[in-house]
N, C-alpha and C positions, 0 to 999 in steps of 0.2 A: 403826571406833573402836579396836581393839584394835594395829590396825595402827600407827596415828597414834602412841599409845600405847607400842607396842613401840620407836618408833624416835625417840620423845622418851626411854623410858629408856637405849637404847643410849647414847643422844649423852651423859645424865646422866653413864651408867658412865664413858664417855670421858674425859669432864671431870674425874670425880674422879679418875681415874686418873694424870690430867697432873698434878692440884694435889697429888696425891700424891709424885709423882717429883718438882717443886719446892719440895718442903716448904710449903708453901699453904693445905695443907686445912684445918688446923687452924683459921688466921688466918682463912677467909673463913666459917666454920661461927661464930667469935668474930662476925665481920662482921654476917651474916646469922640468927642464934642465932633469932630469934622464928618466923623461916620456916622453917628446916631442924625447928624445933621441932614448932610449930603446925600447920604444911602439909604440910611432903614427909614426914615419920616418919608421920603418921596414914593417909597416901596411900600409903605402900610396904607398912605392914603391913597392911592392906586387901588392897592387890594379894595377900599371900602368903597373905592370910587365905580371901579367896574361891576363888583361883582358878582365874578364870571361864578366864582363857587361861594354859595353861603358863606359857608362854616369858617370858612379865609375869610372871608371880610368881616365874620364876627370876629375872628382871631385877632388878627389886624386891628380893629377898634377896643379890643380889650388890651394891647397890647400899648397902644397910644395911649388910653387910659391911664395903665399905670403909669407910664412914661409922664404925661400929663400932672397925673395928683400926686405925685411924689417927686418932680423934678422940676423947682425954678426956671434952671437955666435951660431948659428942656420948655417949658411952656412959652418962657418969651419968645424963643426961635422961633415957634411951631403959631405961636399970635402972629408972626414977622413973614413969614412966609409966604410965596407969591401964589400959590394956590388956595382960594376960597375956602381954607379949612371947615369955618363954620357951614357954610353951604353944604359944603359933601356930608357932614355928618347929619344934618339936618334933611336931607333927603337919603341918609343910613337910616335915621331914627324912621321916617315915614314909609320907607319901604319895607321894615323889620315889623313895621306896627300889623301892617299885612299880610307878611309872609313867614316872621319868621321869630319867635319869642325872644331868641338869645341876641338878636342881632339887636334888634330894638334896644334891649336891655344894654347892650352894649355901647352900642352909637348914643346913646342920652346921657348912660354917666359918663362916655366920655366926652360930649359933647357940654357938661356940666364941670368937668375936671378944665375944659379950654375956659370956661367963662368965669370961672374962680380968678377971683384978683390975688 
């Protein structure tokens, strides 16, 4: 499961990554706004919240990340939302600082992409 998992978020990172580089992302987060809302945010901060497998909840915080610094309407929601965002990534960032290089790295800039006004 974690596997499966790990390399559907890869593929996600990919993808944002492309719609990034063609200016995209924005427009399909407009597009798709009730799922990026609804589904994948409550599903990423899970992964970063449990933790059951690293490498997922680095994925997942890199993956908010870019969702995060490249998507307005994407950060307000994710400000607005009823789970302690900031919290969870803030105890991402202190438990990656201990265990795990990428995670860290991942949970502060994305933790640094939430606090961007």
């Amino acid at each position: 499961h974690a596997q499966i998992r790990n390399g559907a978020l890869n593929t996600i990172v990919n993808i944002f990554v492309v719609l990034v580089k063609v200016n995209s992302l924005e427009v399909t987060i407009r597009g798709g706004q009730e799922w990026f809302n609804e589904t994948l945010l409550p599903l990423l901060i899970e992964d970063i919240k449990n933790c059951d497998c690293i490498h997922n909840a680095c994925l997942s915080s890199k993956c908010l990340g870019i969702l995060l610094s490249n998507s307005e309407v994407f950060r307000a929601y994710a400000k607005e939302y009823g789970v302690d965002l900031l919290s969870v990534l803030e105890e991402a960032v202190a438990r990656g600082a201990g265990l795990h290089q990428n995670l860290y790295s991942e949970a502060q800039s994305t933790l640094n992409a939430l606090q961007c006004q």
